[in-house]
C-alpha positions in Angstrom: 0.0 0.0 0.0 1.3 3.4 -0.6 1.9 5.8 1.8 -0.5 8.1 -0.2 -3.1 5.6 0.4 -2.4 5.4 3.8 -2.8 9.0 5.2 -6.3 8.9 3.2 -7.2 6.0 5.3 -6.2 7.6 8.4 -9.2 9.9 9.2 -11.2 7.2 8.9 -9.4 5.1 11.8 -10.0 8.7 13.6 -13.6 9.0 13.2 -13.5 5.2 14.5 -11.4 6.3 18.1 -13.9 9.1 18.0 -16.5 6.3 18.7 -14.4 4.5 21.2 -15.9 5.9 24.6 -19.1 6.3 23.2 -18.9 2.4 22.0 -17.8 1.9 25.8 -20.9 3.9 27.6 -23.5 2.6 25.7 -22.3 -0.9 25.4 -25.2 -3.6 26.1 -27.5 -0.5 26.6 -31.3 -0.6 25.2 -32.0 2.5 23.1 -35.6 2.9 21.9 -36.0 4.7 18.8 -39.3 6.4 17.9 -39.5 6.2 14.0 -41.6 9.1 12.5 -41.9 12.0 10.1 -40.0 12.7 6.6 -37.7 10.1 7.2 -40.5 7.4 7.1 -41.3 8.4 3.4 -38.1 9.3 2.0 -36.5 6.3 0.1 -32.8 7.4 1.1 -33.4 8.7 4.8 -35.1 5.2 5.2 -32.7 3.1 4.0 -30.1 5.2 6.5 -32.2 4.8 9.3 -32.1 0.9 8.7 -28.6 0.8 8.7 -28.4 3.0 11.9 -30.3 0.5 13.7 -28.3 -2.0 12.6 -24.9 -0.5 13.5 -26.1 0.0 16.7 -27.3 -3.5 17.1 -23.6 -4.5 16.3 -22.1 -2.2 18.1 -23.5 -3.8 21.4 -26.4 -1.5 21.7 -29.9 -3.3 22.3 -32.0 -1.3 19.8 -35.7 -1.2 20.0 -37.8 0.8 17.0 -41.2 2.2 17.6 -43.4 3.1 14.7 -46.7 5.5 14.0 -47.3 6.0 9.9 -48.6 9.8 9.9 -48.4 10.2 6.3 -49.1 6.5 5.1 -52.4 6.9 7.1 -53.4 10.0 6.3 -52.9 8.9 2.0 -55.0 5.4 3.0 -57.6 7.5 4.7 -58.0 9.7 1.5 -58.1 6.4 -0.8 -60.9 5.4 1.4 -62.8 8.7 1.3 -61.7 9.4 5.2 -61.5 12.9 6.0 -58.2 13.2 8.4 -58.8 15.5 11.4 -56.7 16.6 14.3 -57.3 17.7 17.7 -54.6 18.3 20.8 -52.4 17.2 18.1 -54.1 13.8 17.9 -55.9 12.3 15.2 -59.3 11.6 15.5 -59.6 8.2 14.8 -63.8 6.5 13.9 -64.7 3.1 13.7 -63.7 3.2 9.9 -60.6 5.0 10.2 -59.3 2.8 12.9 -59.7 -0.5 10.9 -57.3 1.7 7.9 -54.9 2.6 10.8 -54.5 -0.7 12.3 -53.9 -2.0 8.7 -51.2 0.5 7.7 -49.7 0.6 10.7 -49.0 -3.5 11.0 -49.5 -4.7 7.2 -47.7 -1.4 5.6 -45.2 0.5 7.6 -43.9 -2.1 10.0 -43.2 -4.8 7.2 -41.1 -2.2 5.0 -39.4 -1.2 8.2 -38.6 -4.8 9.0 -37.9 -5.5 5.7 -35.3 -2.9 5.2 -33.7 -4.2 8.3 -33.6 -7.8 7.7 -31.8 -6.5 4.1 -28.6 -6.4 6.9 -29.5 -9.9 8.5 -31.9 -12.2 10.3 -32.3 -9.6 12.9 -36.1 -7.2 12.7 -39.3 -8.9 13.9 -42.6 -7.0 14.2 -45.2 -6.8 16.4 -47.9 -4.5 17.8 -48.8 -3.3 21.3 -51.8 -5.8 20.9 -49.2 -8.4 20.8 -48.4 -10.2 24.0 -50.0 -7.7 26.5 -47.2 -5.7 25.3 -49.3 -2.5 25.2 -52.7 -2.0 27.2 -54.8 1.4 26.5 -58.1 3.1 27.5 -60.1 5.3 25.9 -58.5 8.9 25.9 -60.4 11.5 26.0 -58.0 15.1 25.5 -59.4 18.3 27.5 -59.4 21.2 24.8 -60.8 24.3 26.1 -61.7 22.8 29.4 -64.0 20.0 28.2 -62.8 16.2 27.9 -63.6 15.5 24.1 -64.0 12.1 22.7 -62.1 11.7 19.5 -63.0 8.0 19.0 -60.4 5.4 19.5 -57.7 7.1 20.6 -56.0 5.1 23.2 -54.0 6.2 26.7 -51.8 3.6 27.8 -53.0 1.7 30.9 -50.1 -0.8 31.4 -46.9 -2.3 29.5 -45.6 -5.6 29.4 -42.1 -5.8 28.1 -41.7 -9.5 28.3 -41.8 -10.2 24.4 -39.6 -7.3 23.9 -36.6 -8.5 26.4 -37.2 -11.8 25.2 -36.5 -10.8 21.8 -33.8 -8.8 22.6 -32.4 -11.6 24.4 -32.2 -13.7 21.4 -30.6 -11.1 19.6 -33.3 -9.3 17.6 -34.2 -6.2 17.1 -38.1 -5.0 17.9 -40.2 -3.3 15.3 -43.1 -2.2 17.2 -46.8 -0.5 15.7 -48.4 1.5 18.3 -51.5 0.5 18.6 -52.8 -1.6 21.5 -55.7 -3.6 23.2 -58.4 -2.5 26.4 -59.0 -4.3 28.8 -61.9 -2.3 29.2 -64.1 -2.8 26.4 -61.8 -5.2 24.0 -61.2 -2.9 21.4 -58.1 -1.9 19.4 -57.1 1.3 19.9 -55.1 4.3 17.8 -51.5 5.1 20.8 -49.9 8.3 19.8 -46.3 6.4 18.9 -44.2 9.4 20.8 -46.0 8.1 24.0 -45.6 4.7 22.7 -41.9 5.2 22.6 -41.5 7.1 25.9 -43.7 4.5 28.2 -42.1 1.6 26.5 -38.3 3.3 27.4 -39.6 3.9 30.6 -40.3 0.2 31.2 -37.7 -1.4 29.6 -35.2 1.0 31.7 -33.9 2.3 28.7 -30.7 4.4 28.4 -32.0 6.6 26.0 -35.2 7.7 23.8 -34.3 9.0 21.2 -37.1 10.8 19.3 -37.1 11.2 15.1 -39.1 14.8 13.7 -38.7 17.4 11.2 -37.3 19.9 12.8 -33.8 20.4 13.8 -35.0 20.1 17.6 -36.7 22.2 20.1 -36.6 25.8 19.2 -35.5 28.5 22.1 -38.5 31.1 21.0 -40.2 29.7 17.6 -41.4 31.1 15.1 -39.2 34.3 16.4 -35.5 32.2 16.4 -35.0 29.3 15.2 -31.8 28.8 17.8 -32.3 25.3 19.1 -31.8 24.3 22.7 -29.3 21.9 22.7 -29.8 21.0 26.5 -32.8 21.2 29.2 -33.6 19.6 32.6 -36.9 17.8 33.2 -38.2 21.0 35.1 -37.5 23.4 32.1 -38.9 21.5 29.6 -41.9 21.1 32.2 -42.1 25.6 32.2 -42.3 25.3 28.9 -44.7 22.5 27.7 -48.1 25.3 27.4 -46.0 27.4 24.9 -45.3 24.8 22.5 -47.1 23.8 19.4 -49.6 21.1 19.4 -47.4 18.7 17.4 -44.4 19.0 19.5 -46.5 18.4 22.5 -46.4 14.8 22.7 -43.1 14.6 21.9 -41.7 16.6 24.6 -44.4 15.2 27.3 -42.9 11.6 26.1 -39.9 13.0 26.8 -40.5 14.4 30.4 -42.0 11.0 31.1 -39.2 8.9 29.9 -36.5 11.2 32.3 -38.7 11.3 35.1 -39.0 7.5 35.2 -35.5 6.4 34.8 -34.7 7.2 31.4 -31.3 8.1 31.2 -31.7 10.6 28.3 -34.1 11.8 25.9 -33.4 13.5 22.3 -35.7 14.9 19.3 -33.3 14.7 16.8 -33.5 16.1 12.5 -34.8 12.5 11.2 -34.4 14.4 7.7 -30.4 14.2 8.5 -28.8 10.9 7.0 -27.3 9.0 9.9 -28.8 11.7 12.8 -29.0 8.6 14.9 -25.3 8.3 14.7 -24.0 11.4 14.7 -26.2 12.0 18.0 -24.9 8.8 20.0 -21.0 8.8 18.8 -20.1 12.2 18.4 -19.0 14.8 20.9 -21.2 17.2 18.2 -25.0 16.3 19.1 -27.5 17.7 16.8 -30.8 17.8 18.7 -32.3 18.4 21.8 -31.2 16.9 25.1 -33.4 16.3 28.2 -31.8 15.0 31.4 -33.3 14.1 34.7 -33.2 17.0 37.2 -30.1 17.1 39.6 -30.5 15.4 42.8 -29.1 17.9 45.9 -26.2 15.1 46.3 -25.4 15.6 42.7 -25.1 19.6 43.1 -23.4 19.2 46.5 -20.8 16.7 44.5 -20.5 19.3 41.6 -19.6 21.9 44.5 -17.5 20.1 46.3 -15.1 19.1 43.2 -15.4 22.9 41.9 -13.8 23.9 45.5 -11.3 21.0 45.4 -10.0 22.2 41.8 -9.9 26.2 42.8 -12.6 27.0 40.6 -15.5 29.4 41.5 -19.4 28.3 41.2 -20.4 29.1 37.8 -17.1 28.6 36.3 -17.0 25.9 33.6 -16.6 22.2 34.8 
């Protein structure tokens, strides 16, 4: 090999080192990963997104994919004459509509997804909250002006069972799951909003991280005034500033808050219309989203103290 040939190699065996102590924190960890928006439609971001997944699967991670179909949905409504309608940033969902949801969501969208995975190896299998107990839901019924409205079969999630999913995982597979579940109330399937899918499933699986797919570059400091995007927030900021944000962020950021506040080691929205956001968010030192952390316990700020006065620097000072 020439020596030419050599020093162009080289900044790939950087990049590589770059990844080390990422590679090392996240090792055996389970990520869930909340599959959504333009890069669900778009033939190059999807095929990126599939081989995210998989790199993390061999890099030691334990990825687990949760799916909505927005867009696939909304064109199968139309074919059927369906009128799509929103409210608190939730799709009203009839009788009708959820029999063309429940059929894009597990016979479309989840078998490309799976298929586009398994293109890497014998590794994606699909199921639905309905499978195994895996998700159990209730009628929701969203409060919009101060009255609870019922928007059909729109589910809230009652219970989870992650033994399928660790089971699965255990054997070396990768999740695919469609977020609609089961009552136990009344038997019937129900329409989950798949950012709360995401978050509850993280949340019970003790996931490191959620990591959120959307079209925007993240959350914005003051939209539509700036588009400067906060990089980092604690639990109780993004709590302050949940009423100011726009109906279709809401349920991303409440998934979010959820996931943190119930042992969630971090939560991202991250630009799902930036090839390979995934890893550019989880083994780079340059993250492109939004962080949200758990709040500091008072040991943790008393430890942060105590090593700022041990190294002779002043509170406030970077450390």
């Amino acid at each position: 090999m020439s020596t030419t040939r050599k020093h162009t190699a080289l900044p790939k065996a950087q990049i590589l080192i770059e990844a080390l102590p990422w590679l090392t924190r996240h090792n055996g960890k389970t990520v869930v990963i909340k599959f959504g928006g333009n890069a669900m439609i778009d033939e190059d971001l999807k095929a990126a997104f599939a081989q995210d997944v998989v790199f993390l699967h061999h890099a030691g991670l334990k990825p687990v994919v949760v799916h909505g179909g927005g867009p696939q949905i909304s064109a199968a409504l139309d074919r059927h004459g369906i009128v799509s309608e929103f409210k608190a940033g939730l799709r009203v969902t009839t009788e009708d509509a959820m029999d063309v949801v429940r059929m894009v969501l597990a016979g479309q969208v989840q078998r490309e997804l799976v298929g586009l995975l398994n293109q890497h190896g014998p590794l994606a299998v699909g199921l639905t909250g309905e499978d195994a107990h895996t998700i159990t839901a209730t009628k929701h019924l969203p409060e919009i002006d101060g009255e609870l409205v019922d928007i059909g079969r729109v589910g809230e999630i009652t219970a989870i069972d992650t033994g399928a999913i660790e089971a699965l995982l255990a054997d070396g597979r990768i999740p695919v799951v469609s977020s609609i579940a089961r009552s136990e109330d009344d038997g019937h399937v129900y329409n989950v909003n798949a950012d709360t899918a995401a978050a509850a499933l993280a949340a019970a699986l003790g996931a490191e991280t959620l990591m959120v797919l959307t079209d925007v570059e993240g959350l914005y400091e003051d939209w539509p005034h700036s588009d400067e995007v906060i990089s980092r927030l604690t639990a109780t900021q993004l709590e302050k500033l949940l009423p100011e944000l726009s109906s279709g962020m809401v349920p991303k950021m409440e998934g979010c808050l959820h996931a943190v506040r119930n042992g969630v080691t971090t939560a991202r929205v991250i630009d799902g219309r930036v090839q390979h956001s995934i890893l550019l968010e989880i083994f780079t030192d340059e993250g492109i989203g939004t962080m949200v952390v758990p709040d500091e316990l008072p040991d943790q700020k008393s430890a942060k103290k105590k090593s700022a006065k041990k190294s002779g620097k002043k509170q406030g000072d970077a450390v």
